[in-house]
C-alpha positions as a Python dict, from the first residue, in 0.01 Angstrom:
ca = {
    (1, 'X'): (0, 0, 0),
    (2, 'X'): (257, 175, 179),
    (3, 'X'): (495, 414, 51),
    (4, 'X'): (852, 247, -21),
    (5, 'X'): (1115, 412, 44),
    (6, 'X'): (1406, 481, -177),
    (7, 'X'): (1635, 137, -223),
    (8, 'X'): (1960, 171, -23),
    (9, 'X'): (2173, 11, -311),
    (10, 'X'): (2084, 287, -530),
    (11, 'X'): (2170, 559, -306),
    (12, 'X'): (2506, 395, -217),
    (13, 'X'): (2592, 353, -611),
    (14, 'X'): (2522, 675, -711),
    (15, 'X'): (2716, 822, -453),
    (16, 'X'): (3036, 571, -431),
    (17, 'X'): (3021, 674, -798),
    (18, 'X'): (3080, 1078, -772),
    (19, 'X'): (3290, 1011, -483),
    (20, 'X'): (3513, 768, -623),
    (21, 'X'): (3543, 1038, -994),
    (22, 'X'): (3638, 1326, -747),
    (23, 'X'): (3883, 1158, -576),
    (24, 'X'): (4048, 1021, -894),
    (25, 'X'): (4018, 1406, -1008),
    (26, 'X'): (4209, 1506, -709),
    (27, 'X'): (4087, 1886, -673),
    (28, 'X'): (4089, 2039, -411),
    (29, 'X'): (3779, 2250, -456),
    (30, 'X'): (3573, 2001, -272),
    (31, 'X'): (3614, 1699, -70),
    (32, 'X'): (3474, 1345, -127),
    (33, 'X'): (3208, 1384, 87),
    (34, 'X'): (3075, 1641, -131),
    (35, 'X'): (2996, 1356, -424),
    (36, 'X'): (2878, 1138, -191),
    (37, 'X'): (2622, 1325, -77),
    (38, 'X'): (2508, 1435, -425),
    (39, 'X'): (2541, 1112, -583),
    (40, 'X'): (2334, 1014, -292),
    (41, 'X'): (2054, 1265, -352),
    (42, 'X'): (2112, 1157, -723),
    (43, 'X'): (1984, 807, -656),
    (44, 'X'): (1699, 950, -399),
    (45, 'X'): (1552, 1190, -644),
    (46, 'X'): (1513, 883, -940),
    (47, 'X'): (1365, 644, -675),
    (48, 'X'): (1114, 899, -552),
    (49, 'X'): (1041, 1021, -916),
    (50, 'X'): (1015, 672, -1042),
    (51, 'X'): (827, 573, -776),
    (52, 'X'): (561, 827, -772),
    (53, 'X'): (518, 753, -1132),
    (54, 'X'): (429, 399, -1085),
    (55, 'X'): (156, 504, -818),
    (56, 'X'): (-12, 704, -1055),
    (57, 'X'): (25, 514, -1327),
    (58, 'X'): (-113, 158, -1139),
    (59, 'X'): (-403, 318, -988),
    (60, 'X'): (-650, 314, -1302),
    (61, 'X'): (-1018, 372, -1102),
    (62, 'X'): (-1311, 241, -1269),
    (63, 'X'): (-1445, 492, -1525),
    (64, 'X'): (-1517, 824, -1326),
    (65, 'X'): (-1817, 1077, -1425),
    (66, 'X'): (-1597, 1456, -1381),
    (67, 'X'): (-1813, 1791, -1391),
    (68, 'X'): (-1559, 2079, -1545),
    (69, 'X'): (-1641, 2454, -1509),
    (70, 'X'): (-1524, 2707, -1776),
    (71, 'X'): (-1420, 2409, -1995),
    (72, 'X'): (-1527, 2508, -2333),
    (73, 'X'): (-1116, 2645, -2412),
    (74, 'X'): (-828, 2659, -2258),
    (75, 'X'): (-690, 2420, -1957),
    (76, 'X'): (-1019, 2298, -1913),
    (77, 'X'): (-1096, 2231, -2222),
    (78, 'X'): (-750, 2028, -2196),
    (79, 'X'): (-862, 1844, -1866),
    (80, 'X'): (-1123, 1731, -2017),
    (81, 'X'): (-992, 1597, -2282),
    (82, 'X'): (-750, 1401, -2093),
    (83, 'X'): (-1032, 1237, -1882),
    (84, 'X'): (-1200, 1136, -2223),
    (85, 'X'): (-909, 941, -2328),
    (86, 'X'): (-885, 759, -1986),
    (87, 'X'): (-1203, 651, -2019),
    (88, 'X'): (-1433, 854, -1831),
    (89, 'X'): (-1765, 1031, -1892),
    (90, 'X'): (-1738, 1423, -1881),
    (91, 'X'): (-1943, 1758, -1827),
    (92, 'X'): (-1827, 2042, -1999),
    (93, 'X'): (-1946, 2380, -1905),
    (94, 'X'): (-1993, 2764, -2061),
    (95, 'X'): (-2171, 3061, -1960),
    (96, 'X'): (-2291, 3014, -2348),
    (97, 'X'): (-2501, 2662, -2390),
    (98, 'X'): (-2383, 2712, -2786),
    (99, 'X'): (-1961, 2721, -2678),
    (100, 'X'): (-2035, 2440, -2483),
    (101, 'X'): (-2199, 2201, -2704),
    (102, 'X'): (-1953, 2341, -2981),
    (103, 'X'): (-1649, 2211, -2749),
    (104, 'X'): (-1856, 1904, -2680),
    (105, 'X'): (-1891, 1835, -3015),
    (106, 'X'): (-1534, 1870, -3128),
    (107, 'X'): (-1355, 1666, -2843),
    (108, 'X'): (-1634, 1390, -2983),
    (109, 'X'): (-1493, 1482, -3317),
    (110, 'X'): (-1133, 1410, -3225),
    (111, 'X'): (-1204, 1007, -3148),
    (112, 'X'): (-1076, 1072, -2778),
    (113, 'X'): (-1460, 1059, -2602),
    (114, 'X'): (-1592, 691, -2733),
    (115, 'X'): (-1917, 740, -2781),
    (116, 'X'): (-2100, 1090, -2839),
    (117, 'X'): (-2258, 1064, -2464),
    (118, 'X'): (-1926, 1047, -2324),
    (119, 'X'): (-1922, 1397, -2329),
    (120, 'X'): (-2206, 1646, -2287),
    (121, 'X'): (-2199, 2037, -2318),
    (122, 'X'): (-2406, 2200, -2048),
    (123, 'X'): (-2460, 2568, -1958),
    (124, 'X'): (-2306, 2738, -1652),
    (125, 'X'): (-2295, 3115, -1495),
    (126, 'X'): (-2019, 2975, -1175),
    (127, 'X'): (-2140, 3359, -1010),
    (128, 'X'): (-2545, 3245, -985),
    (129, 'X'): (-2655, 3035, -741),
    (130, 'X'): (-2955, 2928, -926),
    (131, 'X'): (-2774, 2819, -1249),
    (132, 'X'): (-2477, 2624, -1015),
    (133, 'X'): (-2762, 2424, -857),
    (134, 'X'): (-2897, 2355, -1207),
    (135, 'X'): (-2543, 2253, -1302),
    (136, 'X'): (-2502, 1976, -1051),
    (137, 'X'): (-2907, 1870, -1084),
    (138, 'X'): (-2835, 1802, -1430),
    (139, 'X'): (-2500, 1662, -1388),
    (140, 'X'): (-2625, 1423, -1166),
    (141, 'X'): (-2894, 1300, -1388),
    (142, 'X'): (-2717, 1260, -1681),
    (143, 'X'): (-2400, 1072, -1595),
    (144, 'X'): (-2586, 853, -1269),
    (145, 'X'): (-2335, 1102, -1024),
    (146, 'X'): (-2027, 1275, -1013),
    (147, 'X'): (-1719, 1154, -859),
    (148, 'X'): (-1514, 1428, -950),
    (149, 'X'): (-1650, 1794, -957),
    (150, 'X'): (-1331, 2108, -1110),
    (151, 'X'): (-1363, 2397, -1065),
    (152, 'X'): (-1238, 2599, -1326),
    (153, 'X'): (-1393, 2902, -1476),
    (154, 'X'): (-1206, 3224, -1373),
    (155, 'X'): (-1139, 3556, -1581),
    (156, 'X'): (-874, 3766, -1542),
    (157, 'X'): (-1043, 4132, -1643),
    (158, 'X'): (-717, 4224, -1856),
    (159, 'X'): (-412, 4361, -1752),
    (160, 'X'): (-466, 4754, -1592),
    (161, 'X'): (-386, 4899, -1313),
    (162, 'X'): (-629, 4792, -1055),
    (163, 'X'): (-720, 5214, -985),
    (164, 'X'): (-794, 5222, -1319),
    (165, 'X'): (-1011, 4945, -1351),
    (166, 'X'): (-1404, 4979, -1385),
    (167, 'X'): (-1600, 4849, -1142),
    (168, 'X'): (-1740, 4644, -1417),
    (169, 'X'): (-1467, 4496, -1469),
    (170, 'X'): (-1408, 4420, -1120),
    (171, 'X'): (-1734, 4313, -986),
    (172, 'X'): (-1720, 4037, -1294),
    (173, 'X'): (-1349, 3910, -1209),
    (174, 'X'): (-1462, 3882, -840),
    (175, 'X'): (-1792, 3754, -866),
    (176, 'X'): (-1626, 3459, -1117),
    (177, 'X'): (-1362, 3361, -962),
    (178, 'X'): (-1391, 3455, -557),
    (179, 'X'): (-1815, 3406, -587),
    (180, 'X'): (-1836, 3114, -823),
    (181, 'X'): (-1557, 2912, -686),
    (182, 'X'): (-1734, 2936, -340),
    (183, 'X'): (-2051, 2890, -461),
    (184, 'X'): (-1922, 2565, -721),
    (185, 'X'): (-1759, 2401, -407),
    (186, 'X'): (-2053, 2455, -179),
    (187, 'X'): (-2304, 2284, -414),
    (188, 'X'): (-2038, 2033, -524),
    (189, 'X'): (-1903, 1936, -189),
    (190, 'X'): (-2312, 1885, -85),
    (191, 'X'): (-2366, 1693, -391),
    (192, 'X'): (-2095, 1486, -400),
    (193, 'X'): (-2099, 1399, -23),
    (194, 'X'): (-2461, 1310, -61),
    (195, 'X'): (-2352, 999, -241),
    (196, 'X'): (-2303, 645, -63),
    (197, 'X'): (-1946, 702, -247),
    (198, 'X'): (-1835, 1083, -151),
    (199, 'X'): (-1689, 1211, -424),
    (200, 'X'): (-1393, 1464, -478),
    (201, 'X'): (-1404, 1860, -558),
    (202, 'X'): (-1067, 2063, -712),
    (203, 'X'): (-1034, 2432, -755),
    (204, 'X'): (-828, 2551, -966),
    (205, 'X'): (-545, 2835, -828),
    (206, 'X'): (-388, 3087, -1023),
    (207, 'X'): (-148, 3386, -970),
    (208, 'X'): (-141, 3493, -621),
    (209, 'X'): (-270, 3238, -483),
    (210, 'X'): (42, 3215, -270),
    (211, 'X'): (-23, 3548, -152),
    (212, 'X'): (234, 3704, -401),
    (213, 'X'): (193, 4033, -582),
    (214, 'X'): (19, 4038, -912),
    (215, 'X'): (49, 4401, -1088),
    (216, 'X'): (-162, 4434, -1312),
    (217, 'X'): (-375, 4179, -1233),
    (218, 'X'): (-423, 4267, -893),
    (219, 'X'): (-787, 4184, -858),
    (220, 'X'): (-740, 3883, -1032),
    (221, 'X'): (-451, 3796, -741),
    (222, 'X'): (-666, 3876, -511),
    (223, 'X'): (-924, 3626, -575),
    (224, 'X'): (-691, 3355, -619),
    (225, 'X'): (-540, 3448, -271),
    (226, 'X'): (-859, 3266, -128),
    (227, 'X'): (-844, 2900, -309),
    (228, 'X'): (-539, 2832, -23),
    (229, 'X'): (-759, 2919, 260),
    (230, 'X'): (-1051, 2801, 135),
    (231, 'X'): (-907, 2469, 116),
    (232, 'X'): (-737, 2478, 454),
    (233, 'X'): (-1077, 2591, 646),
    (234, 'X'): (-1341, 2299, 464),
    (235, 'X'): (-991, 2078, 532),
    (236, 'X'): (-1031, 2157, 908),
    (237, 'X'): (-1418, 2135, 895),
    (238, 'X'): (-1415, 1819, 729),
    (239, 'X'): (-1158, 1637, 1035),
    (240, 'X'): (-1443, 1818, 1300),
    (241, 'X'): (-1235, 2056, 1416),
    (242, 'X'): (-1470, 2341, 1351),
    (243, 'X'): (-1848, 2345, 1351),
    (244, 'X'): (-2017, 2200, 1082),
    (245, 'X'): (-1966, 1863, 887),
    (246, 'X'): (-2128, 1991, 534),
    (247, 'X'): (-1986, 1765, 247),
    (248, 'X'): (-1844, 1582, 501),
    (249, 'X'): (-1857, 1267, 226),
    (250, 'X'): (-1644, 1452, -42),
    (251, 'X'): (-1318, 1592, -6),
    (252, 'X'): (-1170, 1896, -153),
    (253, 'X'): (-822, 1985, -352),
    (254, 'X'): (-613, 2234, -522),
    (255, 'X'): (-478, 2213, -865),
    (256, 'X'): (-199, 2447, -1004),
    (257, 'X'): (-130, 2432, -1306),
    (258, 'X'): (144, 2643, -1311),
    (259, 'X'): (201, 2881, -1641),
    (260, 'X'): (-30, 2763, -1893),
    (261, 'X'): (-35, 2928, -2235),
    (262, 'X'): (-409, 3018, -2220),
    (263, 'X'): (-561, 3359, -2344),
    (264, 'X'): (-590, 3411, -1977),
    (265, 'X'): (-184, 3457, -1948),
    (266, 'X'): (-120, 3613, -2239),
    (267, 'X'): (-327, 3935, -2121),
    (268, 'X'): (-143, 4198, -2143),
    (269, 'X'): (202, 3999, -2233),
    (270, 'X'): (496, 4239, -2345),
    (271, 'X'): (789, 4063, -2577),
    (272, 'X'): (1020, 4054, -2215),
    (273, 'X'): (719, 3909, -1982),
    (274, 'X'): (695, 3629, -2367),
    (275, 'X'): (1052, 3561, -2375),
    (276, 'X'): (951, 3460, -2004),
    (277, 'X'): (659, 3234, -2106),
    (278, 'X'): (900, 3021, -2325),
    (279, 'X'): (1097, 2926, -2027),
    (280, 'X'): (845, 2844, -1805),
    (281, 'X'): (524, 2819, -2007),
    (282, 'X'): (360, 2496, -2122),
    (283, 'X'): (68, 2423, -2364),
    (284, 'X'): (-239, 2315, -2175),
    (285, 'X'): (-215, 1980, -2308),
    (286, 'X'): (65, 1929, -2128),
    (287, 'X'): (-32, 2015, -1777),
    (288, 'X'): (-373, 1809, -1830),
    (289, 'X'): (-155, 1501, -1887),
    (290, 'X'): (47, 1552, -1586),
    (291, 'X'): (-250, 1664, -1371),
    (292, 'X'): (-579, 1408, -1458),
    (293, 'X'): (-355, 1122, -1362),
    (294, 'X'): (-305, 1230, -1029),
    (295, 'X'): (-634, 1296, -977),
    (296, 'X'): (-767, 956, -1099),
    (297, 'X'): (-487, 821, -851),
    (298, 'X'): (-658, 1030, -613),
    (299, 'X'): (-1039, 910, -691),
    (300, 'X'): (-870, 589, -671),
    (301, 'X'): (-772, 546, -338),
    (302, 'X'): (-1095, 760, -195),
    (303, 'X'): (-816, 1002, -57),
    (304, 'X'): (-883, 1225, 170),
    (305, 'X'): (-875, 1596, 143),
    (306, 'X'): (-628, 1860, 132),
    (307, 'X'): (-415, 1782, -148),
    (308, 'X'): (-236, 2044, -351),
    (309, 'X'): (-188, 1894, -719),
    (310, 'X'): (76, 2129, -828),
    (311, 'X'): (250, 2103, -1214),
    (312, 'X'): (530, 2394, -1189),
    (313, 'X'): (717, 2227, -897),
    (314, 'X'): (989, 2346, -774),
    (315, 'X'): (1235, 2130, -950),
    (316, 'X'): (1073, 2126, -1254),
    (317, 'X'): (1090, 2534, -1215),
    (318, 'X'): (1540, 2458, -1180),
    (319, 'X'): (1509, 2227, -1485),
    (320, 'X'): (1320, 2438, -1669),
    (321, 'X'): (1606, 2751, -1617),
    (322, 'X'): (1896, 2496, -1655),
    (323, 'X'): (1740, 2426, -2022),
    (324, 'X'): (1662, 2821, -2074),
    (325, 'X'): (1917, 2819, -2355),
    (326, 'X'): (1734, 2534, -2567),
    (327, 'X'): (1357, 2684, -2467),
    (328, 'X'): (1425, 3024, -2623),
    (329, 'X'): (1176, 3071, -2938),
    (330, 'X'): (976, 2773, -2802),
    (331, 'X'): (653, 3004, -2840),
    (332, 'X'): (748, 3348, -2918),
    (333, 'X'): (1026, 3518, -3161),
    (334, 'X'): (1226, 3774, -2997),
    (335, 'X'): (962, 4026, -3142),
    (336, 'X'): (682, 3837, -2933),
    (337, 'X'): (502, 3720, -3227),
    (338, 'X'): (359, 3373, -3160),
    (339, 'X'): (489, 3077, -3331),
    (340, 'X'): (338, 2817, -3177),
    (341, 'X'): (76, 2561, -3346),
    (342, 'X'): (-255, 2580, -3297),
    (343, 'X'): (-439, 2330, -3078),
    (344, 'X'): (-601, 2067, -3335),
    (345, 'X'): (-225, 2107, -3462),
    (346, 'X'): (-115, 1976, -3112),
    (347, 'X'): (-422, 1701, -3073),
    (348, 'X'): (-309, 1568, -3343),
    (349, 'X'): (78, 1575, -3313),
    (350, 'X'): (28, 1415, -2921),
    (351, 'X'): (-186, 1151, -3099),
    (352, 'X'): (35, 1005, -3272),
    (353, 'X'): (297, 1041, -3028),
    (354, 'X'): (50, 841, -2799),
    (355, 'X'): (30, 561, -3039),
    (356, 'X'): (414, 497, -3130),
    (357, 'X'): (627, 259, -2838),
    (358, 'X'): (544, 329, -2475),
    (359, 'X'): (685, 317, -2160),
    (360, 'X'): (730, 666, -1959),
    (361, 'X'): (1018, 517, -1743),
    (362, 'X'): (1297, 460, -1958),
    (363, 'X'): (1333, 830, -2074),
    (364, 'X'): (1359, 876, -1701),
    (365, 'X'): (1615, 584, -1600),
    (366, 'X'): (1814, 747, -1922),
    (367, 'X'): (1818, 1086, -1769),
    (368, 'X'): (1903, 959, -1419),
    (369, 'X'): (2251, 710, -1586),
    (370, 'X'): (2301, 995, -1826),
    (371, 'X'): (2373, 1254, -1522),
    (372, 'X'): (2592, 987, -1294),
    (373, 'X'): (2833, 924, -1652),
    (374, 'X'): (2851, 1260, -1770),
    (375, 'X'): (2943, 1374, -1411),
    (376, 'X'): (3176, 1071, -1389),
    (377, 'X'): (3339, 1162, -1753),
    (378, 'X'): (3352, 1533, -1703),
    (379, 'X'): (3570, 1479, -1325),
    (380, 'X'): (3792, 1163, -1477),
    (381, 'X'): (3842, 1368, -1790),
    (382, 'X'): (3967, 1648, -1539),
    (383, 'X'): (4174, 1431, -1317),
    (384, 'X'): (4364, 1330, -1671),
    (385, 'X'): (4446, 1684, -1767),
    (386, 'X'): (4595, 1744, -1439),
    (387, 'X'): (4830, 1476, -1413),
    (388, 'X'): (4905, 1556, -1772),
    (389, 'X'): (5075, 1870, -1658),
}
């Protein structure tokens, strides 16, 4: 189904709006055209919000059997949770067999897997070969296939300065995020597109990968720094522009999930870099919900690959500072201490959140009428206290 485009009538009634309010304000600080245009963007940005919200929200795929690394905690632990309650069947992996079962077991024990099989707790080392392999031959015979394979695990070797960090420490943040991610997508992109269906493959990026500077982390950063190319050279491979057609039935992604508040951020954290995290940070509940969706939208419509699935957007980055003042001592006092509940706290609360009144779109069409009144109120309010002098 094609894309459609944002409805001229809402354009032209968002901006004859904000026009019409500053010309009844009558400064001179800006001209007409000015509200025009914004009211116009105004009506753009709902359509194309609303929009993309429907898309993801109408394309439910028939239940999809996902392969998580390094899922046992944390975001993944969180995507996997999310993929549970939509239905699907789901691998979750550890280095340890024992963390993995134990996370197994307790998503079962929340209600949000169905039955026990939904979910199954397998053992993982992302940096050997042999026990990757193992992953996916066992993957594949317990769920019947895989149609979506993430790529997860990753370590972050605490916060130092990278001359003063062992080569231990190095060699293990290298060999799990740079080594395992290429050896997870290898073996997943060759199992997946083995199947008559393909399949799809997402690694996960992190902190420089966008090539900026990570101190403190800087081997961490520059690991990440390859999930871009990566994708971007099996993307060209896959269209036959380079030698080579391996996996050429599955298609690869990125996922960003932005600044999840996952022992892997808060390494190292100072109260200022905290005070930061309640900003910008989000639990990784949160960022599963917003990012499984999209990639069920994505298994779906057997997309092809290339896609970026990003959850710290740009203008969710703006609305995030222009709330700063009601985010402060979201997480953290101004000491740094956490204050945040703990996650069966937050299972819980989202549950029954999830079972009150629904319908995602309405606290959305309430933003978007709340914006074009308070911006007409606040200029006609003006306009009357000039004329009043």
């Amino acid at each position: 189904m094609a894309r459609r485009s944002c409805p001229a009538n809402l354009a032209v009634a968002s901006s004859l709006t904000l026009s019409t309010a500053l010309a009844l304000s009558g400064t001179n600080t800006c001209s007409g055209s000015v509200g025009a245009i914004a009211g116009a963007i105004l009506g753009a940005s709902f359509w194309n919000w609303h929009s993309d919200m429907l898309r993801v929200r109408a394309r439910k795929p028939a239940p999809l059997r996902v392969v998580i690394t390094g899922s046992s905690r944390g975001i993944g632990k969180a995507l996997a949770r999310e993929f549970l309650r939509a239905g699907d069947r789901v691998v979750v992996t550890s280095r340890s067999l024992a963390d993995a079962q134990a996370a197994a077991a307790a998503l079962v024990g929340e209600g949000v897997g169905g039955a026990p099989r939904s979910v199954i707790g397998l053992a993982c080392d992302v940096g050997d070969a042999g026990s990757v392999e193992a992953l996916a031959g066992a993957a594949m015979h317990q769920l019947g296939g895989v149609d979506v394979w993430i790529n997860n695990a990753g370590t972050s070797g605490g916060f130092q300065m990278f001359k003063e960090q062992s080569l231990e420490v190095m060699e293990s943040v290298v060999r799990t995020n740079l080594v395992g991610c290429l050896l997870c997508t290898r073996v997943a992109l060759r199992t997946l597109g083995s199947q008559p269906t393909g399949g799809h493959v997402f690694n996960m990026d992190g902190a420089g990968a966008g090539g900026g500077p990570t101190p403190g982390f800087a081997t961490y950063g520059a690991t990440k720094a390859g999930i871009a190319q990566l994708l971007e050279s099996v993307v060209r491979e896959r269209a036959g522009k380079a030698s080579g057609r391996e996996g050429g039935g599955a298609a690869l992604h990125n996922l960003s999930p932005g600044m999840a508040l996952t022992d892997l951020l808060l390494a190292g954290a100072t109260p200022g870099t905290k005070a930061a995290f309640n900003v910008l940070c989000e639990q990784p509940e949160t960022v599963a919900a917003h990012l499984v969706p999209r990639m069920r939208a994505l298994a779906a419509r057997r997309s092809a690959g290339g896609h970026y699935l990003r959850y710290l957007t740009p203008a969710r980055v703006l609305a995030c500072f222009l709330a700063a003042p009601l985010r402060r001592g979201r997480y953290f006092d101004p000491a740094g201490r956490a204050r945040y509940k703990s996650e069966a706290e937050r299972v819980a609360l989202a549950e029954g959140r999830r079972r009150g009144p629904r319908g995602r779109p309405a606290p959305l069409a309430l933003l978007y009428s709340g914006s074009i009144a308070l911006s007409y109120l606040m200029l006609a309010t003006q306009a009357h206290a000039q004329h009043g002098m």
